[in-house]
N, C-alpha and C positions, 0 to 999 in steps of 0.2 A: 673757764671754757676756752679750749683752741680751738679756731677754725683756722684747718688748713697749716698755714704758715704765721695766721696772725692770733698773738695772746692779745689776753684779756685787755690788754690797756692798748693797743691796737684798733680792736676790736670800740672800746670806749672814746678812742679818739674819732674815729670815724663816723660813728653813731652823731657826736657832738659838733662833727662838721657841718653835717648835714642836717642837723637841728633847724639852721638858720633860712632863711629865705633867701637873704642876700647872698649868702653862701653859697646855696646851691642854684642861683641864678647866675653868681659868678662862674658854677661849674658848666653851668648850659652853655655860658658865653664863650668858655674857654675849648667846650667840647668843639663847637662851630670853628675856631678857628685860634690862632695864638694871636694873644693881645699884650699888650703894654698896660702895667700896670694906671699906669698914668690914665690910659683911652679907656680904660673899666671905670675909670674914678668920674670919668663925667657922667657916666650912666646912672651914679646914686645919688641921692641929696644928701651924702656925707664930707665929710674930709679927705681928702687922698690918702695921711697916717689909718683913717680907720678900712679906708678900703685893704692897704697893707696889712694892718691887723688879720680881717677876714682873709687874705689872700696867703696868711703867714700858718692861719687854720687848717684853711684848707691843703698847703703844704705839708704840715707835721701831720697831716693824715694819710698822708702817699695819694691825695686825688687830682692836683695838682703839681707841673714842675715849673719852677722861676729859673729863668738863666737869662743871665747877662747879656746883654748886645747893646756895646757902646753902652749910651746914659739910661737908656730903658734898661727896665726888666719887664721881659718877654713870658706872658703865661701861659700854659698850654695843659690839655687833659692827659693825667699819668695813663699809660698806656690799658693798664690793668683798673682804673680806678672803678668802673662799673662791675666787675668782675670783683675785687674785693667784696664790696655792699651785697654783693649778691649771695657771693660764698659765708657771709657771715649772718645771711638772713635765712639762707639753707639753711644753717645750722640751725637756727633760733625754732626754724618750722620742724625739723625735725624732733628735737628733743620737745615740742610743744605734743606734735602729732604722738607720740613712744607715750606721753602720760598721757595721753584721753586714751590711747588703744587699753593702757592698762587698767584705766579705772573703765572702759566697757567691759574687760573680758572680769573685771571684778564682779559688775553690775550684773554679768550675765548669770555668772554662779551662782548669784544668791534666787533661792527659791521663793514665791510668797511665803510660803508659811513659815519663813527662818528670820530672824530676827537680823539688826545688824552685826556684820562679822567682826 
C-alpha cells in the first residue's frame, strides 16, 4: 500500500513509532517546544542511551528532527509529522470503508428467498 508519498515500510515505520507511549509522549514533548536530548531524559525513569534509542525511533520515522547545537542534540516535531499519521490512517479508513460498501451492496442483492451467492 502507498499512501501518498510514503510506502509500505514507511508507512510501518511510523505505525511502530507511535506504538510506544514514551514515544509518543516524547512526540508531545517535542511538539511544545525543542528540547535537548539530555532535558527529555530526566523526564523518564530510564537511561539517557534508551531515551536516544526512542528518540532515534522516532527519527527514522520522519516525526522527529535531531540537530546539533554545541554538545546537545536539540529535538523538535518534523514539520509534516502529524500530517504523515494522518494521511496513512486516511488511507487505512478508506480501503476499510470500499470493503463494507461492497459487501453491503453485495448484501443488498441477495433476495430472501436466494440462497448464498
Amino acid at each position: 500500500m502507498v499512501v501518498d508519498a510514503l510506502s509500505d515500510e514507511a508507512v510501518n515505520r511510523l505505525f511502530h513509532a507511535l506504538a510506544d507511549s514514551t514515544r509518543r509522549d516524547i512526540l508531545r514533548r517535542a511538539a511544545a517546544g525543542e528540547l535537548s536530548v539530555s532535558r527529555l531524559a530526566e523526564a523518564y525513569p530510564m537511561s539517557f542511551a534508551a531515551v536516544q534509542k526512542h528518540v532515534a525511533v522516532l527519527e527514522g520515522a520522519g516525526l522527529v528532527i535531531k540537530v546539533r547545537h554545541g554538545r546537545e542534540q536539540l529535538v523538535s516535531t518534523a514539520p509534516d509529522a502529524v500530517d504523515q499519521a494522518h494521511r496513512a490512517l486516511d488511507a487505512l479508513a478508506e480501503a476499510w470503508e470500499g470493503r463494507l460498501n461492497r459487501m453491503s451492496d453485495l448484501l443488498r442483492q441477495e433476495t430472501p428467498g436466494d440462497g448464498p451467492r
